[in-house]
C-alpha positions in Angstrom: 103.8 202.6 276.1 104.3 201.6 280.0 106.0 198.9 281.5 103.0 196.7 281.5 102.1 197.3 278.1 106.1 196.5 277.2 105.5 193.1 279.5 102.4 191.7 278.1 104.3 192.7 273.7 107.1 190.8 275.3 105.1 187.7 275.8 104.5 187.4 271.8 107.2 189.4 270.6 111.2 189.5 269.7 111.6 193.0 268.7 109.2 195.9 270.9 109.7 199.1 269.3 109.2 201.7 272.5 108.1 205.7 270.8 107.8 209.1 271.4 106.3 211.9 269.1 107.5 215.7 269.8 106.7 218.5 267.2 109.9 219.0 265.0 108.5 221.1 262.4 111.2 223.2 262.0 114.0 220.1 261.5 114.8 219.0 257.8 115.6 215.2 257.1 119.3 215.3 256.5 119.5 217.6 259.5 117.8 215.0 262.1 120.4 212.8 260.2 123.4 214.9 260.9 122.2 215.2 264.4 121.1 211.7 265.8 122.7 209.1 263.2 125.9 211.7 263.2 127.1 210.3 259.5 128.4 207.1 261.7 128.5 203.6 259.9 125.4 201.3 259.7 122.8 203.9 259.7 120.2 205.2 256.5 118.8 208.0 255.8 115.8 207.1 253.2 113.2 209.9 251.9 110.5 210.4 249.0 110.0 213.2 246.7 106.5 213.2 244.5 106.4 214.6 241.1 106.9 218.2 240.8 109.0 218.6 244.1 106.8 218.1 247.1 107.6 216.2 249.4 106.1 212.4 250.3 104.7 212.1 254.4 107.4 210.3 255.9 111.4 210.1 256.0 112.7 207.5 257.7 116.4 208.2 259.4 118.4 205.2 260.6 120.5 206.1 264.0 121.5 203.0 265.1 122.1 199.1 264.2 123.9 196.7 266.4 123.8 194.2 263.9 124.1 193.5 260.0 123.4 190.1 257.9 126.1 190.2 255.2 127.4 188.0 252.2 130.8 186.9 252.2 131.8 184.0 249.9 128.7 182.9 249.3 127.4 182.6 252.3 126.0 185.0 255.0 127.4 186.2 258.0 126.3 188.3 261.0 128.4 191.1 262.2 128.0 192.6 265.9 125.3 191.3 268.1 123.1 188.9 266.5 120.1 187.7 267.9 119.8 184.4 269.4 119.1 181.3 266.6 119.6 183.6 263.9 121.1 181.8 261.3 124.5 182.2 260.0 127.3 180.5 257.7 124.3 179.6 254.9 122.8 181.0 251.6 122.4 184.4 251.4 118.8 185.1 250.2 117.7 181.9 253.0 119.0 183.1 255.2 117.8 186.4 255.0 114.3 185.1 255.1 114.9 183.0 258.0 116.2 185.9 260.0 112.8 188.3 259.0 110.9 185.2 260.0 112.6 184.8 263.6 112.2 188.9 264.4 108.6 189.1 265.9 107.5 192.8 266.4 104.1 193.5 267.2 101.9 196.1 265.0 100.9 199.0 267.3 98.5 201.7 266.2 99.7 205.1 265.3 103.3 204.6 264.7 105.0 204.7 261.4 105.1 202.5 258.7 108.7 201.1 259.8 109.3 200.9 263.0 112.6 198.9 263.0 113.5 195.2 261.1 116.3 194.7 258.6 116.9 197.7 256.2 119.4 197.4 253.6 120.1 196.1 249.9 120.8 193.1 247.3 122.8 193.6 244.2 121.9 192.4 241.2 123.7 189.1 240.7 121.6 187.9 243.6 119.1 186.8 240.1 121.8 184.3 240.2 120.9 182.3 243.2 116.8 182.5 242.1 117.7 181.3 238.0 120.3 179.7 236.7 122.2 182.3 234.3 125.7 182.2 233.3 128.5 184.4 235.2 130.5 186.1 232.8 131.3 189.0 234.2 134.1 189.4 236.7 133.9 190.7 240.4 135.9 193.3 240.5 134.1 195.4 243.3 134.8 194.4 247.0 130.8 194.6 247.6 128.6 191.9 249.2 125.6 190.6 247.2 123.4 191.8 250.0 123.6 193.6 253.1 121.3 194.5 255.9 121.2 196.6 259.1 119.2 195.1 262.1 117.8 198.9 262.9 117.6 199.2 266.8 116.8 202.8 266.8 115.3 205.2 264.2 113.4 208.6 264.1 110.7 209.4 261.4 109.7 212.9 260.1 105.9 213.4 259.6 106.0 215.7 256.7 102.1 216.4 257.0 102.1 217.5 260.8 105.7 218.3 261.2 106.1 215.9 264.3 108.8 213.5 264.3 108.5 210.1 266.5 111.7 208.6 267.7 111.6 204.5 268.1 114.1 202.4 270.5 113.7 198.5 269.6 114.5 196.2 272.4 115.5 193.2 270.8 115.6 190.0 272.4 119.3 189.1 271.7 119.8 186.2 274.0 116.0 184.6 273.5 115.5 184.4 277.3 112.7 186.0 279.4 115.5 187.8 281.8 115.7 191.5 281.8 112.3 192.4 280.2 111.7 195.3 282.8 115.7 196.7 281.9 115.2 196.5 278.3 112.0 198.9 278.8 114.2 201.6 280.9 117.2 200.8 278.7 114.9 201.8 275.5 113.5 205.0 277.3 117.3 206.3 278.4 118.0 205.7 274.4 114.8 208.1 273.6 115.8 210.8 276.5 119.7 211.0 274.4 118.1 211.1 270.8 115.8 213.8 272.3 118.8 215.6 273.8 120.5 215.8 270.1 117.9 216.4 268.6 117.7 219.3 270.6 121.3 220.3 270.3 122.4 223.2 267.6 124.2 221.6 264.6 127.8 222.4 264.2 128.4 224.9 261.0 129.2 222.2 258.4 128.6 224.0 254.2 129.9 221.6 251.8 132.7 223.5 249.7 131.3 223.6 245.9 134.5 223.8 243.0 132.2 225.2 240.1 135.5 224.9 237.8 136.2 221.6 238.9 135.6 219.2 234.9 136.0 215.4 236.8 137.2 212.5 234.5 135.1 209.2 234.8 136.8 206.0 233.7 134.4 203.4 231.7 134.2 199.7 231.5 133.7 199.6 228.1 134.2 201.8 225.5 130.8 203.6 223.3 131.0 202.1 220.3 131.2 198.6 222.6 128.2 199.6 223.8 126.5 201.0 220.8 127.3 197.4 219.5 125.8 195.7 222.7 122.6 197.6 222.1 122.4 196.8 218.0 123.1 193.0 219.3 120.1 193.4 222.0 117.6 194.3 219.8 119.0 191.9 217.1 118.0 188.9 219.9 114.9 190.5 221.1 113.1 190.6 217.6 114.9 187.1 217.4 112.7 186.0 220.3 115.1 185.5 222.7 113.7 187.9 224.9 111.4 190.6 225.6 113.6 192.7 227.1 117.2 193.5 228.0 118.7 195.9 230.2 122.2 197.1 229.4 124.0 198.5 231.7 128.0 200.5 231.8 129.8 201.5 235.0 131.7 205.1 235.5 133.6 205.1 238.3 136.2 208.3 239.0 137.9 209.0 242.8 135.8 211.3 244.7 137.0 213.2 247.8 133.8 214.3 248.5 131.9 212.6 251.6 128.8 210.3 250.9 126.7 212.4 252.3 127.5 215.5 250.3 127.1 213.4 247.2 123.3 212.1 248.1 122.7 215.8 249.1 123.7 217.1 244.9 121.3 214.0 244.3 118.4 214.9 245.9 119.0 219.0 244.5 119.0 217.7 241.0 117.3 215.0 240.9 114.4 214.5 243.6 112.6 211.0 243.0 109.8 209.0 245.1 112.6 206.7 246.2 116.3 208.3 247.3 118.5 206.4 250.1 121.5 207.0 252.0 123.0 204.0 253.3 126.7 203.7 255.3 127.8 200.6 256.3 131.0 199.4 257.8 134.4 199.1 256.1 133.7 202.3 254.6 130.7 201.7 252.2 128.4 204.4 251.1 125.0 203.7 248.6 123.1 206.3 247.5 120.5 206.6 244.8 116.9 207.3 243.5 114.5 205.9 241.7 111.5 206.4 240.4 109.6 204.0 241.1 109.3 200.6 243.3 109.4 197.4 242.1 107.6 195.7 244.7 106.1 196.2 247.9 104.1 194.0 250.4 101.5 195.8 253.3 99.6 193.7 255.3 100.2 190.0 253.5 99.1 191.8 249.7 101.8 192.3 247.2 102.2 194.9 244.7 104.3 194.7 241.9 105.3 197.7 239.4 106.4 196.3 236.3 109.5 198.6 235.0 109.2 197.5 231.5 106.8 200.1 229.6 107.6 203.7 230.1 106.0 207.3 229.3 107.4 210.4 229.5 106.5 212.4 232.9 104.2 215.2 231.8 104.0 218.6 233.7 100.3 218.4 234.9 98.4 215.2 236.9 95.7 214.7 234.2 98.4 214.2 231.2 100.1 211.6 233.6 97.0 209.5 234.3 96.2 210.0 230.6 99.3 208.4 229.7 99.2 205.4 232.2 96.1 204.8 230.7 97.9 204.0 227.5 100.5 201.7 229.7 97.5 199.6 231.0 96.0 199.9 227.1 
């Protein structure tokens, strides 16, 4: 993209996301982490796994946010820069939608499928704002109900050509037309120092690995509480109370090990089409996989995947579209 290019997105546009590709082929996700986002607080590291080990096209790696759209009592807060009329001190979930709404970036062919915008998560008592359910259990976690990075920079591995493109967003934080020509140059310095780490050998780091070590978890209930939780679930579901019930128990046990070691043992054992890193300030770390998504929107069409209904993976491609035949039965 040149300057002129940069001028005429910034006419219609908020958030410009300014690229450049360069063959990485021999860089791994977690080490274009290490090196760029340097294990630093609001970035993400986010990658995809198919059956059978291989690995999806892209892995998206978060290197920098300015900002981040929290809950706090109820209501949602920005933290760092936010942009100008972005909306603050209301619900979470509105505004969360007001703030994707006011963040304009234009759709410029070639570049990745995220190129930027708000990247982070909602737990699961946000239901609670969307249907009116009972609170019975306690907050006993110091976790917001949702949080989100406002990604400024990012660099995503192209697994099928083994190039990598590194994005700089200039975001309009004060919603005036000043500056437009130093927010190009400032975006291109930003690419010329993610270019130089990238670059740049990475230190020795090799996680140590205590094969005698036999960790105690601490539970939240006991498992004959839950054994009787589940014989009560399927008591109410053939009661017609509900189709289905998801019960849930929490292990928790201290942990010395970095958060980044941890999602590294997850992605070795358990590879899945959806893992994430995230680390956001005040010293929170989310990571995870799942196997599938539960919803996804591309171009204004929505997709749903419905979790309830379930077959066993099978070892070849046929047998697994053999048996989600038989889910769609």
């Amino acid at each position: 993209m040149n300057l002129e290019e940069f001028r005429s997105y910034a006419k219609i546009s908020n958030v410009i996301p300014v690229s450049r590709r360069l063959l990485a082929d021999g860089e791994t996700p977690l080490g274009v982490y290490r090196k760029l986002a340097k294990n630093a607080a609001n970035t993400f590291l986010l990658e995809s796994a198919e059956h059978g080990g291989a690995w999806s096209r892209y892995s998206f790696i978060g290197v920098r946010s300015e900002a981040t759209l929290s809950e706090k009592d109820g209501k949602a807060y920005w933290q760092g820069t936010a942009p100008a009329g972005a909306p603050t001190g209301i619900d979470p979930l509105e505004a969360l939608r007001l703030s994707a709404a006011h963040l304009k970036s234009p759709t410029i062919a070639g570049l990745p499928p995220l190129t930027g915008g708000l990247v982070g998560f909602m737990g699961y008592d946000v239901v609670r704002r969307l249907e009116k359910l009972p609170s019975l259990s306690k907050k006993d976690l110091p976790l917001p109900e949702l949080s989100f990075m406002l990604t400024s920079d990012l660099a995503v591995l192209d697994h099928s050509d083994g190039t990598i493109t590194l994005i700089a967003n200039a975001i309009n934080w004060d919603g005036s037309d000043d500056r437009i020509d130093e927010a190009f140059y400032s975006c291109n310095e930003r690419l010329d120092r993610m270019q130089e780490d990238l670059a740049a050998p990475l230190d020795g780091e090799i996680a140590q690995i205590d094969s005698h070590a036999s960790p105690t978890f601490d539970a939240n209930m006991s498992a004959d509480e839950f054994k009787s939780k589940i014989a009560i679930a399927k008591e109410e579901i053939l009661a017609g109370e509900a189709f289905q019930i998801v019960l849930s128990q929490r292990f928790s046990m201290p942990c010395s090990a970095d958060g980044i070691d941890v999602y590294r043992m997850l992605r070795l054992n358990n590879p899945s089409p959806y893992m994430y890193l995230f680390r956001f300030n005040e010293g929170i770390t989310i990571v995870g996989s799942s196997p599938e998504a539960l919803v996804k929107v591309n171009q204004r069409e929505v997709m749903i995947h419905p979790i309830a209904g379930t077959r066993k993976r099978s070892s070849s491609p046929e047998e697994d579209h053999r048996l989600g035949e038989e889910l769609l039965a």
